[in-house]
N, C-alpha and C positions, 0 to 999 in steps of 0.2 A: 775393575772387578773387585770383589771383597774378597781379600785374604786372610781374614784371619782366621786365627789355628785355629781354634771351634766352630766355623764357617760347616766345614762337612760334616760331624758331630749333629750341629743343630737341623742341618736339612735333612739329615736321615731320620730323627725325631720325627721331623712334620712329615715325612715319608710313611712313618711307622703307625702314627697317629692316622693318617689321611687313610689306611688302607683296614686299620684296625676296626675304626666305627664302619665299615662298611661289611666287613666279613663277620660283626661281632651280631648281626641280627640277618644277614640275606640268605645265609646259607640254609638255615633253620625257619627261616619265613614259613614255607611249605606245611614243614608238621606244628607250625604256631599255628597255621589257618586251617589246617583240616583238625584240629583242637578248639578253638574258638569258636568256628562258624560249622562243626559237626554236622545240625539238624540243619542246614539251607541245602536248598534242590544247586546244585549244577555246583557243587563245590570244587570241582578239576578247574573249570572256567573261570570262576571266582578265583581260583591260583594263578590262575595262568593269565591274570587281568591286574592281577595285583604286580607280579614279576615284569607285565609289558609297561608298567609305569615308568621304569626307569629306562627301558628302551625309549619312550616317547622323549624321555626327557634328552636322552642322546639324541635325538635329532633337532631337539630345539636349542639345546645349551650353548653350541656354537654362535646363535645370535645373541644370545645371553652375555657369552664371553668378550664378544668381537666388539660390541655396542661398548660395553662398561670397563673391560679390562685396559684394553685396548686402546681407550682414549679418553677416560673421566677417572676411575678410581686405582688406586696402586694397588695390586693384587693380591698384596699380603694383608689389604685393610677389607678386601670385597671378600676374601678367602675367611677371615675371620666373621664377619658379617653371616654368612654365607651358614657355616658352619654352628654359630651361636642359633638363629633363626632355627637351622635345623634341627639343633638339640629341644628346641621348642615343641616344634611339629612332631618330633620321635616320640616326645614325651606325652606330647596328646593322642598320639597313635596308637600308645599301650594300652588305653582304655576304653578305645573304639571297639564295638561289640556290632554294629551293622556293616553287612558286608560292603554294598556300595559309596559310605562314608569312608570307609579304610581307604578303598583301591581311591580316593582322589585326595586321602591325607598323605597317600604313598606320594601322588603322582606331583603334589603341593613339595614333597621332602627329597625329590628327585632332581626337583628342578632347583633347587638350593645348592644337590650335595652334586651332580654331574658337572656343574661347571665347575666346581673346585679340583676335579681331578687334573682341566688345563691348568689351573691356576697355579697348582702346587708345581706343574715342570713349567712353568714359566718361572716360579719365585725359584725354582733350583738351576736353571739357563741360566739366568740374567746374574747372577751371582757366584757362579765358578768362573774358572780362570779354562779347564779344557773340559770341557764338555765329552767327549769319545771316553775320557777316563777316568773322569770323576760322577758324572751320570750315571752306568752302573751301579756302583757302591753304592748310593746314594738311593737307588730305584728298589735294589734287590731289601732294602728295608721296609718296603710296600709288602712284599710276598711275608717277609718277616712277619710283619704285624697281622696280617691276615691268619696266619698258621696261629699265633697264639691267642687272639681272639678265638679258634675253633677248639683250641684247649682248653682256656676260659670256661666255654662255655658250655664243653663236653666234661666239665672238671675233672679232669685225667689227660695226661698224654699218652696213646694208643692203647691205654687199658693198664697200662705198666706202672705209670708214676702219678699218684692222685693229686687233685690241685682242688679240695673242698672250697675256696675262697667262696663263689656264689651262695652255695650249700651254708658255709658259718654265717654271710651276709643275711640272707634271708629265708635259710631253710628249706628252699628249693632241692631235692633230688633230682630230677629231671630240670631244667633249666630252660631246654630246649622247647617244650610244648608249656610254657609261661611268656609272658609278656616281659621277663628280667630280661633278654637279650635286647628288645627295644630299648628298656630304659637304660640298660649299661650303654648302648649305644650313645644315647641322648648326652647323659654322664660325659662321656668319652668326649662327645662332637664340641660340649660346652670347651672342654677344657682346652681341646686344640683349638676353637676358635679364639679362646685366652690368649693360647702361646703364640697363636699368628701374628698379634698381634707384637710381638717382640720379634721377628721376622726382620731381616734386612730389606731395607724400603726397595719397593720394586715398581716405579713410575710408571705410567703408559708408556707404548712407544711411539704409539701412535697418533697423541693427541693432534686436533687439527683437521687429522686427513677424514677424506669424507668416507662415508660406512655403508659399505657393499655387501648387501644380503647374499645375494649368489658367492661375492669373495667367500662371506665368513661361513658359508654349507659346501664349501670345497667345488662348487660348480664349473669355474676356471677350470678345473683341473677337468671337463669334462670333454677336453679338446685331447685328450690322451685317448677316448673312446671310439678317436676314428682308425688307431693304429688294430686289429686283429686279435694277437693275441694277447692286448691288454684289455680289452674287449670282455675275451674270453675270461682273463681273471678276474675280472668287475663283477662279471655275473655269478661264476662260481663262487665267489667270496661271499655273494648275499644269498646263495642259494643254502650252500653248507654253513652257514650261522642258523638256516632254519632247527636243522634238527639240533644244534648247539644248544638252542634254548631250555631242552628237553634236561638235558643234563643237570643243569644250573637249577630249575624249576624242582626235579622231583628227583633226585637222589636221593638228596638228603633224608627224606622218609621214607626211603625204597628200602635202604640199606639200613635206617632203623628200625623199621619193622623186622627185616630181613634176619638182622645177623648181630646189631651192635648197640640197640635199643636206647642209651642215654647217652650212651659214650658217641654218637656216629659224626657228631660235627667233630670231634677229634680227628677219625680216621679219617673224613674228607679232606682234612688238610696234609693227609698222602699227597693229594693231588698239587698243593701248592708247592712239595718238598718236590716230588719231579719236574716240576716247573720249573723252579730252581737249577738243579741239574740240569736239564733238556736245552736251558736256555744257554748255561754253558759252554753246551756241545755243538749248539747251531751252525757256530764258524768254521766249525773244524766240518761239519758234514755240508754242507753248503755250498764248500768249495770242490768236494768231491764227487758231490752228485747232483748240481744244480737245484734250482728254484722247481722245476716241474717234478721233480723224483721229491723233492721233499715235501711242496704241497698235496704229493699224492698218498706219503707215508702217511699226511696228518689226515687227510679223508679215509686213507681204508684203515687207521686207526680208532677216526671215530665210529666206522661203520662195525669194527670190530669189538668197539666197547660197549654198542648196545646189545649186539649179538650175543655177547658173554650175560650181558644184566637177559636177557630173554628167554636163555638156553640154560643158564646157571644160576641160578636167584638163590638155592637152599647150600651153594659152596660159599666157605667164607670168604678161603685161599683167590677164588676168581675175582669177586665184588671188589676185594682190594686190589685186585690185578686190574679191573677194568676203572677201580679208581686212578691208580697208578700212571695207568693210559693219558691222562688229562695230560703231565707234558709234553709228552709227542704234540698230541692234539693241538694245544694249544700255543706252544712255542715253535713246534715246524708249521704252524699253518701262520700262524698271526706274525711272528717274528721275522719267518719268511717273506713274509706280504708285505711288512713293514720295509724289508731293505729293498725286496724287487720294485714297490712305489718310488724310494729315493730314488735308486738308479732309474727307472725312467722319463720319471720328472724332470722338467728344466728347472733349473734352480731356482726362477722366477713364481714358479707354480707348486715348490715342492710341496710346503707349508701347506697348501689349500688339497693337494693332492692324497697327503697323507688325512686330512680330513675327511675326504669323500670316501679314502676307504673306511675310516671309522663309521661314517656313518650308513656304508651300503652293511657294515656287519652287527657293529655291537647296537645300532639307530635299527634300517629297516627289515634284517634280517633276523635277529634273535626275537623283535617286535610282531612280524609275521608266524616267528616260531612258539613264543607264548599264545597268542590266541588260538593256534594249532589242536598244540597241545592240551590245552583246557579242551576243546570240542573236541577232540578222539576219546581222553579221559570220560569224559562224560557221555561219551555216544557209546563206548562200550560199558556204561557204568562201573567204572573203579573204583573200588572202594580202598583209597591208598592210606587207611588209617589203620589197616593192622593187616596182620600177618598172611592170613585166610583170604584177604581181598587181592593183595599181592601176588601171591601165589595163584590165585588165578585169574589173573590178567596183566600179570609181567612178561610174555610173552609175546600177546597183543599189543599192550602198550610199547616197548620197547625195540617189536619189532618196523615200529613204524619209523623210529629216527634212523633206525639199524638202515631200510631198506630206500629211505632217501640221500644217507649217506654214498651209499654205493652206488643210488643213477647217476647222480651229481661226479664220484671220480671216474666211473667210466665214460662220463661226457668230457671232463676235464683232461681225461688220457688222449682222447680220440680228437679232441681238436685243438689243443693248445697244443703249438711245435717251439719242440728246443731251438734256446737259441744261445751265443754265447753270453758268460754270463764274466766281467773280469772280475777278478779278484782281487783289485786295485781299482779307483778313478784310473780309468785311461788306461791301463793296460789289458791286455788279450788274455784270457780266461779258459775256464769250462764252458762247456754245455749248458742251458737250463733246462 
């Protein structure tokens, strides 16, 4: 293992970096396309095709990784590759003005940047010495960078403390409805694909052995699907990323039309600050109230954050409460789902297990929920570009993620059964 004292220093960089170009253009995607492409017919759809780009790419990247990572290129050299390419394609993406050519320069810049996100915890595994307690620190630098890409690029943090940098760069006031979050992306992607390339060397592991399509899409693991109620979590996991998508897709302009107009990629990174915190607390509520009470808090959480975006659109106090929501949301459903997969995996299949859950959620689940949501957007005619359209149809729209939230954990209450869960390898436990 590599020890040296700047070893965690540098990973957390590549951590901060890997997560930065990513939040520094997705979150604000939404009001860049209903800004760009205004006058095209079925612009909700158009978003919502643009955003499933990167879902497709989650379910292909896996073969991506498994092919090249895995047994021809060292990961800190594909990772930089990867990442330079991308800065390429971001930058040509800024100045695509047709909508159909965008949604395939996204879905071209997806399949670059999704494999890098195994790549960067492979180049941080293969390189610590303990992984349970050095991985954290190391990860929570992801959420880091993400949050200050959304100040970046809201130029303020939460309205409080102004950060003109875009503004002196290029005179932008609104930042967010321009194409500068593209290209500070691009900017960004170059330069960590520079620094990767100073990475400590991270070999195949696998060179040699022969390369299994079904291994590398978690298929294996689909011998877990004869047990009941893992069954029952498989599906719920891909049901409830439907309406997930919803979130991810059109907050961002909901809440700036709404309430927070230039500044609102700032507030949205409320949600990555409870995430933070939420992720925390996981251990400590997990052991107290099992896997089934905490994947249920994270559904009637999410059912309850579009209820508040539907029922309360003109409060401020709410919108950031239902931002707020995001770490429940997303730390008691995902982090949860993350340990309940280790524990039920065999050691043999864990690897490939925890892939299938990725990909029944962030691959065919949020992917089902982008094309959703463009066709309700647009079958009730939303006009989510200002304030007047919002307002009437934040309701409609919102009540639909709201009300798929809620069949999904009343199905999930009523047929998944508790079972113990330990709170150790091998020892006797709670409930789940």
């Amino acid at each position: 293992m590599n020890t040296h004292r700047y070893l965690i220093p540098r990973l957390s960089l590549m951590m901060f970096l890997q997560f930065f170009v990513w939040g520094a253009f997705f979150v604000t995607l939404g009001s860049y396309l209903l800004q760009v492409f205004q006058n095209e017919q079925g612009i909700n759809t158009i978003i919502g095709q643009a955003y499933a780009t990167h879902n497709w790419a989650a379910l292909l990247a896996p073969l991506f990784v498994g092919l090249l990572a895995d047994r021809f290129v060292n990961a800190e050299r594909l990772n930089a590759f990867c990442q330079i390419a991308g800065a390429a394609v971001l930058w040509y993406a800024a100045g695509v003005t047709d909508p159909g050519v965008f949604i395939w320069v996204m879905f071209v810049y997806f399949m670059l940047y999704m494999p890098t996100l195994a790549l960067a915890n492979t180049i941080a595994f293969s390189n610590i010495d303990n992984v349970d307690q050095q991985f954290p620190a190391i990860r929570v630098w992801g959420t880091v960078g993400w949050i200050v890409s959304g100040f970046i690029v809201a130029q303020t943090v939460l309205g409080f403390v102004n950060i003109p940098l875009l503004q002196a760069l290029t005179g932008a006031d609104n930042a967010q409805i321009t194409n500068i979050p593209l290209k500070m992306a691009a900017i960004l992607s170059l330069v960590y694909g520079l620094y990767s390339l100073t990475l400590p060397a991270t070999p195949p592991k696998a060179r040699g052995e022969p390369f299994s399509v079904s291994k590398a899409l978690g298929m294996d693991a689909l011998m877990l699907m004869k047990e009941r109620n893992f069954f029952i979590f498989a599906l719920s996991s891909f049901l409830i990323s439907i309406p997930l998508a919803f979130y991810y897709a059109r907050t961002n302009d909901f809440v700036a039309a709404m309430a927070f107009g230039n500044q609102s990629a700032s507030f949205m990174a409320i949600g990555q600050m409870s995430e933070v915190l939420f992720m925390l607390l996981v251990p400590f509520f997990i052991v107290r109230f099992g896997v089934k009470w905490m994947l249920m808090v994270a559904m009637a959480a999410w059912a309850l954050r579009y209820l508040v975006f539907a029922s309360f659109p003109e409060s401020v106090a709410l919108l950031i409460f239902g931002i707020a929501l995001h770490g429940i949301c997303y730390d008691f459903f995902f982090v949860t789902g993350q340990l309940y997969v280790d524990r039920k995996a065999p050691v043999a299949i864990r690897a490939s297990a925890q892939g299938l859950f990725a990909l029944l959620t962030y691959g065919a689940g949020m992917l089902v929920g982008n094309y959703i949501l463009g066709w309700w957007g647009d079958s009730m005619a939303l006009d989510g570009s200002t304030q007047a359209g919002w307002l009437q149809g934040a309701f409609s729209f919102w009540m639909m993620p709201a009300a798929l939230a809620a069949v999904i954990l009343v199905f999930f209450a009523l047929t998944f059964q508790r079972e113990p869960v330990p709170s150790q390898r091998g020892a006797a436990g709670v409930e789940s």
